[in-house]
C-alpha positions as CSV (number, residue, x, y, z in Angstrom):
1,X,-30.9,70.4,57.1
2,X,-31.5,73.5,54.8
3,X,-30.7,72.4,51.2
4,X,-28.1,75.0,49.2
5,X,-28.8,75.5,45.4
6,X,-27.1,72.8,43.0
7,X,-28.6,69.9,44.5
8,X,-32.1,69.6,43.4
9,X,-33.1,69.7,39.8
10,X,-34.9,72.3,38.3
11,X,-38.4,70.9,38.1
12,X,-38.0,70.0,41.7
13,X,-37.4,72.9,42.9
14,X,-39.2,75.1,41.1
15,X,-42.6,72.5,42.0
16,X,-41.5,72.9,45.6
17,X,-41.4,76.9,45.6
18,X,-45.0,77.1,43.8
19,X,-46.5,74.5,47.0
20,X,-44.8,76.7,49.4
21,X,-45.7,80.1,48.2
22,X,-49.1,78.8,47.8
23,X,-49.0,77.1,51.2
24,X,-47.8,80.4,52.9
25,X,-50.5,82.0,51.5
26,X,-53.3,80.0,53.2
27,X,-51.2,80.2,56.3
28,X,-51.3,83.6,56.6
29,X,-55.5,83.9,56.4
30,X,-55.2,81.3,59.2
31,X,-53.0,83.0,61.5
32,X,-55.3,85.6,62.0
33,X,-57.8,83.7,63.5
34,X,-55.5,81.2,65.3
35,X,-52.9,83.5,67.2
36,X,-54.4,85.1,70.7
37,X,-53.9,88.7,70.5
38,X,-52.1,87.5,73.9
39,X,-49.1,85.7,72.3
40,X,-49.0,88.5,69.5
41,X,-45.9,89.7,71.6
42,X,-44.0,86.5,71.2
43,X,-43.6,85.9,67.5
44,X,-40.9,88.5,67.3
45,X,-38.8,87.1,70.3
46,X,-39.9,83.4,69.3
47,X,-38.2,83.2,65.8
48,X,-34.8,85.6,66.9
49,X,-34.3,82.7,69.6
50,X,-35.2,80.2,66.9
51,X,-32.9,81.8,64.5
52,X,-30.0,81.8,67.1
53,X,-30.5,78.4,68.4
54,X,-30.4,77.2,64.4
55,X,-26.9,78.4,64.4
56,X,-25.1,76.5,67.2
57,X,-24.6,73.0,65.6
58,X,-23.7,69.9,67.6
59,X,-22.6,66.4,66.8
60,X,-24.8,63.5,65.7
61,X,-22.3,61.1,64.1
62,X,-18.5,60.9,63.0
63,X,-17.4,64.0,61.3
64,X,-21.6,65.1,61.1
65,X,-23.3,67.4,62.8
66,X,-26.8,68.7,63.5
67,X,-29.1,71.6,64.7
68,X,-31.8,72.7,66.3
69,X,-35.1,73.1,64.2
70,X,-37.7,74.8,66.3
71,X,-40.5,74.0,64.4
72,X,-42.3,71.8,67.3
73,X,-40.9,74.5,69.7
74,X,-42.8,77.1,67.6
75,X,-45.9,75.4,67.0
76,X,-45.9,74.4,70.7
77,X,-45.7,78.5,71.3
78,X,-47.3,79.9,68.7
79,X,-49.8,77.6,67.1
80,X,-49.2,76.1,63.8
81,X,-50.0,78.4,60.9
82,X,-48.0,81.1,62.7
83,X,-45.2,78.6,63.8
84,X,-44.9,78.1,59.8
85,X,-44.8,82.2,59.2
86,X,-42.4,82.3,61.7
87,X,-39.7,79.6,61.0
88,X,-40.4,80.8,57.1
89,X,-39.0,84.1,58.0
90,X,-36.0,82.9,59.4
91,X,-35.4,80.7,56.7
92,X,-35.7,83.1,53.9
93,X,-33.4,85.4,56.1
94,X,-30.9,82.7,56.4
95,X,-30.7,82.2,52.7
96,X,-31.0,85.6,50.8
97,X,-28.6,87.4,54.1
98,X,-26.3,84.1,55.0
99,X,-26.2,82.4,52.0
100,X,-27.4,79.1,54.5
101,X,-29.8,77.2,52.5
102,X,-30.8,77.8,48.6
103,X,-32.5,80.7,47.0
104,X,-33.4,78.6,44.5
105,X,-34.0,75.8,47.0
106,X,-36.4,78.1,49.2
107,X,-39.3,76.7,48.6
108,X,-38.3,73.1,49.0
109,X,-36.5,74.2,52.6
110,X,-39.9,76.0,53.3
111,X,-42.0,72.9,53.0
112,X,-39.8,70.9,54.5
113,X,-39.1,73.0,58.1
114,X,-41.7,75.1,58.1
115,X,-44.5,73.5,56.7
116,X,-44.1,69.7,56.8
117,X,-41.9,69.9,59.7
118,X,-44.0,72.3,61.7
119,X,-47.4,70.0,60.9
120,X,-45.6,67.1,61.9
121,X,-44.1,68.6,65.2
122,X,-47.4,69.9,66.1
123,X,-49.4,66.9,65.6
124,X,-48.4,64.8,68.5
125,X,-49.4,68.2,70.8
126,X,-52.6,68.1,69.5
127,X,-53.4,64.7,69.5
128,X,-52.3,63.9,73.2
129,X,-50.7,66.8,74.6
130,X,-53.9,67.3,77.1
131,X,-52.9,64.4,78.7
132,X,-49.0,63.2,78.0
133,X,-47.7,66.3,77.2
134,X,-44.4,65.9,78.0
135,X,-44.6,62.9,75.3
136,X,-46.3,64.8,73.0
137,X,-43.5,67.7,73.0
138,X,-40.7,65.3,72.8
139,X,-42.4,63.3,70.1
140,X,-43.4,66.6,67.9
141,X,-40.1,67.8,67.8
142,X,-38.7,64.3,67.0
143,X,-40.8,63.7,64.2
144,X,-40.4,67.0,63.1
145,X,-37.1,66.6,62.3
146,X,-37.4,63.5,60.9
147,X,-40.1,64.7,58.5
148,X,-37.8,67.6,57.3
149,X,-35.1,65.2,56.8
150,X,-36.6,62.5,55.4
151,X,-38.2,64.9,52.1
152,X,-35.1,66.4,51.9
153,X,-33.5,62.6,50.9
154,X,-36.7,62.0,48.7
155,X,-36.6,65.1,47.2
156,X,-32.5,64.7,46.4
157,X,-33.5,61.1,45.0
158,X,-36.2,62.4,43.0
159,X,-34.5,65.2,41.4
160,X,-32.0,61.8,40.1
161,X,-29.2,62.2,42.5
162,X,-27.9,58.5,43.0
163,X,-27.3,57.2,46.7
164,X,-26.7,54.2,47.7
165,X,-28.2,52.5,50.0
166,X,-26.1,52.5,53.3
167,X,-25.6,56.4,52.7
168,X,-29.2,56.8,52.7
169,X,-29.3,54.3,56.1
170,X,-26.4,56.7,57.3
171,X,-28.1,59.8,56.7
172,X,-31.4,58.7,58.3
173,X,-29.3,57.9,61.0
174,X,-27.8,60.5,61.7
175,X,-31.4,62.6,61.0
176,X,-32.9,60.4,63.9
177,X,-30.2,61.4,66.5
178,X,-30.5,65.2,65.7
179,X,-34.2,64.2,66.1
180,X,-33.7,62.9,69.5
181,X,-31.7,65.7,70.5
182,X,-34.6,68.1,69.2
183,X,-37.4,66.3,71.6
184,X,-35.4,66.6,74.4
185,X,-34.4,70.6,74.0
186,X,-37.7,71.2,73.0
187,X,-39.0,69.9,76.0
188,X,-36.5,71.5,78.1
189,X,-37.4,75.1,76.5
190,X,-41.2,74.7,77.1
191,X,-41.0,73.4,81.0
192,X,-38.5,76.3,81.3
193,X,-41.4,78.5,80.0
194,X,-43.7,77.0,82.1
195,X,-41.6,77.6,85.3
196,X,-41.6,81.1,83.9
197,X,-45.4,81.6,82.8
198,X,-47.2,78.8,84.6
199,X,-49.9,77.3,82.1
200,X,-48.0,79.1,79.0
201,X,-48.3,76.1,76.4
202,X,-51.9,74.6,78.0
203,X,-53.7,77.8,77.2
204,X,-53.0,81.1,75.8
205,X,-52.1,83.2,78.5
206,X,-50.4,86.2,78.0
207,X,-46.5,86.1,77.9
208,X,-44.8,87.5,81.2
209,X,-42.5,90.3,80.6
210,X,-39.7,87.7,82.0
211,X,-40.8,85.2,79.6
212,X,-39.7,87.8,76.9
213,X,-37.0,88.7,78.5
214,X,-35.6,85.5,79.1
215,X,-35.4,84.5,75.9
216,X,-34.6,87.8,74.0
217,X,-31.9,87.1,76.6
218,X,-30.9,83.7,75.6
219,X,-31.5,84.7,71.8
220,X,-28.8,87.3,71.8
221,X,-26.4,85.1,74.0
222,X,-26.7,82.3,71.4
223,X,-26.4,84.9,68.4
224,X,-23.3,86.6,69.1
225,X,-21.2,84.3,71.2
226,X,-23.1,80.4,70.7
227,X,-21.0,79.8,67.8
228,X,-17.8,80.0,70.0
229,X,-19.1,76.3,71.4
230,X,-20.6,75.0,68.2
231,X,-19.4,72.3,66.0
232,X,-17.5,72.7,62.7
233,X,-18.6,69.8,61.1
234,X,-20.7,70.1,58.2
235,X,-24.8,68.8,59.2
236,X,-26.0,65.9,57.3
237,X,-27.0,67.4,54.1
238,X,-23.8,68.8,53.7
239,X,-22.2,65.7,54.2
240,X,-23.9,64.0,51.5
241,X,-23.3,66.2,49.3
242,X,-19.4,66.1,49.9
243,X,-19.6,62.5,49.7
244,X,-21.5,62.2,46.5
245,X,-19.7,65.3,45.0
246,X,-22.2,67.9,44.8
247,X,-20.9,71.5,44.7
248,X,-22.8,73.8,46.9
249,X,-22.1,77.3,44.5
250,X,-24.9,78.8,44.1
251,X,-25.1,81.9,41.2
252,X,-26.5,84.3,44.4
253,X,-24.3,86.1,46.6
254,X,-25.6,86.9,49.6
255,X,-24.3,89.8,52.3
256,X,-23.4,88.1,55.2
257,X,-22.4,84.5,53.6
258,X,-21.2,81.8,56.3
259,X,-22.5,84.0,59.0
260,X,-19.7,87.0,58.8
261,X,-20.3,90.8,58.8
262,X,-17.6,93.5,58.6
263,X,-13.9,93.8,57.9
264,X,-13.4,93.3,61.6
265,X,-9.8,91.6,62.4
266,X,-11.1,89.3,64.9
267,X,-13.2,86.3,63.7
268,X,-15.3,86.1,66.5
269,X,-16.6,90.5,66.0
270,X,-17.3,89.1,62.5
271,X,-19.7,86.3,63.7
272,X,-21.3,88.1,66.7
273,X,-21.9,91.3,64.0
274,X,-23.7,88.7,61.5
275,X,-25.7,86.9,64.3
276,X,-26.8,90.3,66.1
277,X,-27.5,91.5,62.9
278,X,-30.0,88.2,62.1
279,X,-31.4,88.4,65.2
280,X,-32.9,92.3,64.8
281,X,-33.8,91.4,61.4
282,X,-35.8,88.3,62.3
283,X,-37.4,90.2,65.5
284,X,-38.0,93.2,63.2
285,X,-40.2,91.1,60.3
286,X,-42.2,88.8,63.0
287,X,-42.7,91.4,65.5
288,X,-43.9,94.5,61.9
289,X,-46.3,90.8,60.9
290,X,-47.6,90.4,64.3
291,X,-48.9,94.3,64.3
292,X,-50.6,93.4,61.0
293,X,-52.1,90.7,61.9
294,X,-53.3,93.0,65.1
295,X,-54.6,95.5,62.3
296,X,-56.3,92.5,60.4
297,X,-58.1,91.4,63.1
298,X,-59.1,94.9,64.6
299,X,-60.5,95.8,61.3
């Protein structure tokens, strides 16, 4: 899903980080006023279990594979505008630490997944979710993944990259499985919260101490041993790009490319260091923005 460098031309790109930086910008006034000081607590634990469940991919289609999002989960949890700080943390992390997703291509990854794809995710909740929630879950994170995917082909199309047309059906097809997929995990996550914290995601009540815990718990299971069970295959972006030809090197090098830390023997310290390390990092910016926006609002 996140687009590396090389595959979107230069006025594309470069449009796509001025929307988003401007985007994130009016997000940030917003979450202020739209996170309860009660699920202030969450946005640090929130986007390490995001970032962790973003790195166990799974198979949608011959030789494909997909992941999970999180932007429904987050909007779900958070509300919107700080869903989209949130999930834009992780993916700037992702790409100037792991080298997963563009520098460069940032801002067209950011609209996609964190602002398109959170919107969309959301909008089912808010439309219906008072009275079919468990439709409206499943159906934001389904169309939030089919949003993201879906610009990311237009955006490949418009920057001139030719595809024909049953690679473009393919893709879409394989962006609507990882969509199903993300409805029903989604789902799963928030009636495990609810078991947890009953009434977490109909109103904002405070999140239990085990609600934390369970899923700084999860987070760090996911982050340093998740991989072990993950698919190899490259996700569908990826994919197309092998198939049409379209190098992935990008002129950044990153600390931690591929998702490997230290000159450890064994593979699997090398991983676990990198995803440990992703994980504090992402709970370190949410949870330092959550005190500001604290600060913001006290003042």
């Amino acid at each position: 899903m996140h687009i590396p460098d090389n595959f979107l031309s230069t006025p594309v790109w470069a449009a796509l980080d001025g929307v988003s930086i401007a985007a994130i910008g009016l997000t940030i006034r917003r979450a202020g006023r739209e996170l309860p000081d009660t699920r202030i607590p969450l946005l640090g634990v929130m986007g390490a279990f995001v970032f962790a469940a973003q790195m166990i991919n799974f198979p949608v289609g011959p030789g494909t594979s997909g992941h999970l999002v999180g932007g429904a989960l987050l909007a779900c949890a958070l509300g919107p505008a700080p869903a989209v700080l949130v999930m834009t943390t992780i993916l700037a992390t992702q790409a100037f630490v792991f080298q997963d997703g563009g520098v460069l291509a940032l801002g067209a990854n950011v609209f996609n997944m964190a602002v398109l794809g959170v919107l969309a995710g959301y909008l089912p909740f808010r439309l219906i979710g008072a009275t079919r929630r468990g439709l409206a879950i499943f159906s934001g994170g389904f169309l939030s993944v089919l949003a993201s995917g879906s610009l990311a082909l237009s955006e490949l199309l418009i920057s001139g990259v030719r595809m024909p047309r049953p690679l473009i059906i393919t893709s879409l097809g394989f962006f609507a499985v990882n969509a199903l997929i993300e409805g029903a995990i989604t789902v799963s996550v928030i009636q495990a919260l609810d078991k947890l914290n009953p009434g977490f995601v109909q109103k904002p009540a405070a999140a239990r101490s085990r609600v934390l815990a369970a899923l700084g718990a999860a987070g760090l299971a996911l982050g340093v041993a998740g991989f072990l069970i993950a698919s190899s295959a490259p996700d569908a972006i990826q994919n197309l790009g092998q198939t049409l030809g379209i190098s992935e090197k990008s002129g950044f090098q990153t600390p931690m490319a591929n998702y490997t830390a230290g000159n450890f023997e064994s593979a699997w310290l090398r991983r676990a260091t990198a995803g440990l390390t992703g994980l504090l990092l992402i709970w370190a910016v949410c949870a330092a923005g959550a005190r500001m926006i604290a600060r913001r609002r006290s003042a």
